[in-house]
Residue, then its C-alpha position, 0 to 999 in steps of 0.5 A: x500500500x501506498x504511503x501518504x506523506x504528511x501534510x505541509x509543517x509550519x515555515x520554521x520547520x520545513x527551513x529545519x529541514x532544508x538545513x538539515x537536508x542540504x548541510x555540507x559535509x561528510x555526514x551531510x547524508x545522516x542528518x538526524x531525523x527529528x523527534x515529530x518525524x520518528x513513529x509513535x510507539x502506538x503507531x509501531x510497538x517495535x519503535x526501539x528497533x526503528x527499522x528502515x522499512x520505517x525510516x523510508x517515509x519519514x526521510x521523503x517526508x522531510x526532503x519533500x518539505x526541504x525542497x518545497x521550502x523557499x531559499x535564497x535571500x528576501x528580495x527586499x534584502x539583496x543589493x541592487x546595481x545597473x550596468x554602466x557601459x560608458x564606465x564598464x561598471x556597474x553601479x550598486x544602487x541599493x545596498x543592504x549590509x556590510x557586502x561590499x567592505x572589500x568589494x568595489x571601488x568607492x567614488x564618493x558615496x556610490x560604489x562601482x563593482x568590475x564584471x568579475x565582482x558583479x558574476x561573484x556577488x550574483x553567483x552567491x546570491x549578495x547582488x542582483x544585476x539589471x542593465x537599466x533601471x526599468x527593467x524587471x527581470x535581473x541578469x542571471x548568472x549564465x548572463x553575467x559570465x557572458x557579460x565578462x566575456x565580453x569585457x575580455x575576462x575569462x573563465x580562468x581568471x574569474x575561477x581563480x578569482x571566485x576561489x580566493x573570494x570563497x577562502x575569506x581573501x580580500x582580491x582586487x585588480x592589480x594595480x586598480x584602486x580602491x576609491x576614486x574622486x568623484x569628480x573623475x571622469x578618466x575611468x581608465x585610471x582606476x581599471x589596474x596594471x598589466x592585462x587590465x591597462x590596456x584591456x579597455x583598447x583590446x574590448x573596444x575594437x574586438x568587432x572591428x575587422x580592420x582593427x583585428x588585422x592592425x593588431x595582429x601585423x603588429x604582433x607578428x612584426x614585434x614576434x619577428x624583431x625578437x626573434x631576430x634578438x637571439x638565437x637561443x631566444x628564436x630556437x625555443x619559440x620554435x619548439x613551443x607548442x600550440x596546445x592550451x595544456x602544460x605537458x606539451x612545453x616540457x620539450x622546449x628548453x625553457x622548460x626543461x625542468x618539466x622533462x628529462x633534459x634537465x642538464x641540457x636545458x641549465x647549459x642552454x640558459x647559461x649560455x644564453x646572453x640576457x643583454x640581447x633579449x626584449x625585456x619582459x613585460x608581466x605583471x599580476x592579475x590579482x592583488x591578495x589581501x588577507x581575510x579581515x572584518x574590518x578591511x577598509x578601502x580608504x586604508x587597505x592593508x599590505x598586500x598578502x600575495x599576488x596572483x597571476x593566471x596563466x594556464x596558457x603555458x608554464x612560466x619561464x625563468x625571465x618571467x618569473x622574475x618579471x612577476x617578482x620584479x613588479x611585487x617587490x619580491x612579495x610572493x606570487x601564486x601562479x594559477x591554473x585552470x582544469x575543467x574548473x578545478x583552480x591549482x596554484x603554485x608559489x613563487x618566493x625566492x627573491x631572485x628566481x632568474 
């Protein structure tokens, strides 16, 4: 005979049971049943033995009542802001709480959050993102990454991103401020160093034929001027490999580290004249500030570490020490990205090249 699931309990019991039900952690699966939920003894004269035939509805009942229990935060309590174009921002224009003591940048009393601040927010339910104020439908999460794409931000850096924000960190753009004059107009000051100097040129002409070919002459020219720079430099750039993984660059003599010829590799790097070589130009992604309740964007702390993202290719020993050059010798995380999962690896040494 079919079993007839009790009726729906009060508020306070079915968030009971949503909590109980989706708890995180190895003994998420064993939640206790609670006492309402467990057969009277006139029900069941063996109540002491409790056996699983019995536990079977009472366990579909409290899931039934998790799932239908409503979640997420009150609409009346999230934040609210309005994607800006000109300013390739968005404006939180409704705040609730303390959400945004180390998100955003403060110009005057309104704050101004990057595309990777606004998917985080989204994607943990603190924000709800509009493009216009008159519209009444928010932007969902899979819109809010398109929107990063867009901005030229991608999933490798957000992911390293949303890991650090995830363990309590504090992270900023390198470079990028925590506060602007109001009276600002120049935006760009406040966008960071590095991949984010020159971010704003890159989005802008992405759909513009003629700038594509411009800037992709001007790279092969620039390939072709360092080539012509070494001989060591040129020999390596021809063993590179095309593929996004690692492994494939353990051939190539800038990292033989990562294969079997190791002496081979240190005796190339010796003979190697760094005078005739183009100075590298790196820098971090991420600024790294350690978890602190009382963070203030007026005065932050000394930064912690700094993250760079590259899942491109490994390192080589003239950019390691580039990304050391820029941090004043603080640590420096390099991160890459596998099918979501986000590893990192420390550089520390003070001079690595």
């Amino acid at each position: 005979a079919s079993t007839m699931l009790p009726p729906p309990r009060a508020a306070a019991d079915a968030a009971a049971d949503a909590r109980a039900v989706f708890r995180r952690g190895p003994k998420a699966s064993n939640a206790p049943a609670r006492a309402h939920d467990v057969p009277s003894s006139s029900q069941n004269h063996h109540h002491h033995l409790y056996s699983l035939r019995d536990k079977v509805p009472s366990t579909l009942a409290r899931h039934a009542r998790a799932w239908s229990s409503a979640r997420g935060t009150s609409s009346a309590n999230i934040p609210v802001a309005v994607w800006r174009p000109h300013a390739r921002r968005a404006e939180v224009i409704r705040a609730r709480g303390r959400v945004f003591h180390r998100f955003g940048c403060a110009r005057g009393a309104s704050t101004w959050l990057f595309p990777e601040e606004c998917a985080f927010l989204v994607e943990t339910e603190r924000l709800a993102l509009v493009y216009d104020e008159t519209d009444e439908n928010v932007v969902s999460v899979r819109g809010v990454y398109a929107l990063m794409a867009r901005e030229g931000i991608n999933m490798d850096e957000y992911l390293t991103y949303a890991k650090l924000c995830r363990l309590g960190f504090a992270v900023r753009r390198f470079g990028a401020s925590w506060t602007m004059d109001a009276r600002e107009s120049d935006w760009t000051l406040a966008d960071g160093r590095g991949r984010w100097a020159t971010q704003r040129e890159d989005v802008l002409c992405v759909d513009t034929r003629e700038a594509k070919r411009r800037r992709i002459d001007g790279e092969s020219a620039s390939a072709s001027a360092n080539v012509d720079a070494s001989q060591a430099a040129s020999a390596a750039r021809r063993r590179e490999a095309t593929s996004r993984h690692w492994w494939p660059w353990s051939g190539a003599v800038e990292h033989a580290w990562l294969g079997p010829e190791i002496e081979k590799g240190v005796m190339v790097a010796c003979e190697t004249d760094d005078d005739g070589l183009a100075p590298v130009d790196l820098a971090p992604t991420f600024t790294v500030y350690q978890p602190n309740k009382n963070f203030s964007k007026k005065a932050p702390d000394d930064a912690s570490f700094y993250v760079y993202a590259s899942s491109a290719k490994p390192l080589t020993g003239r950019e390691s020490q580039a990304l050391l050059d820029c941090t004043g010798g603080k640590p420096v995380r390099v991160s890459t990205c596998r099918q979501s999962t986000v590893v990192m690896f420390t550089i520390a040494a003070p001079k690595v090249y």
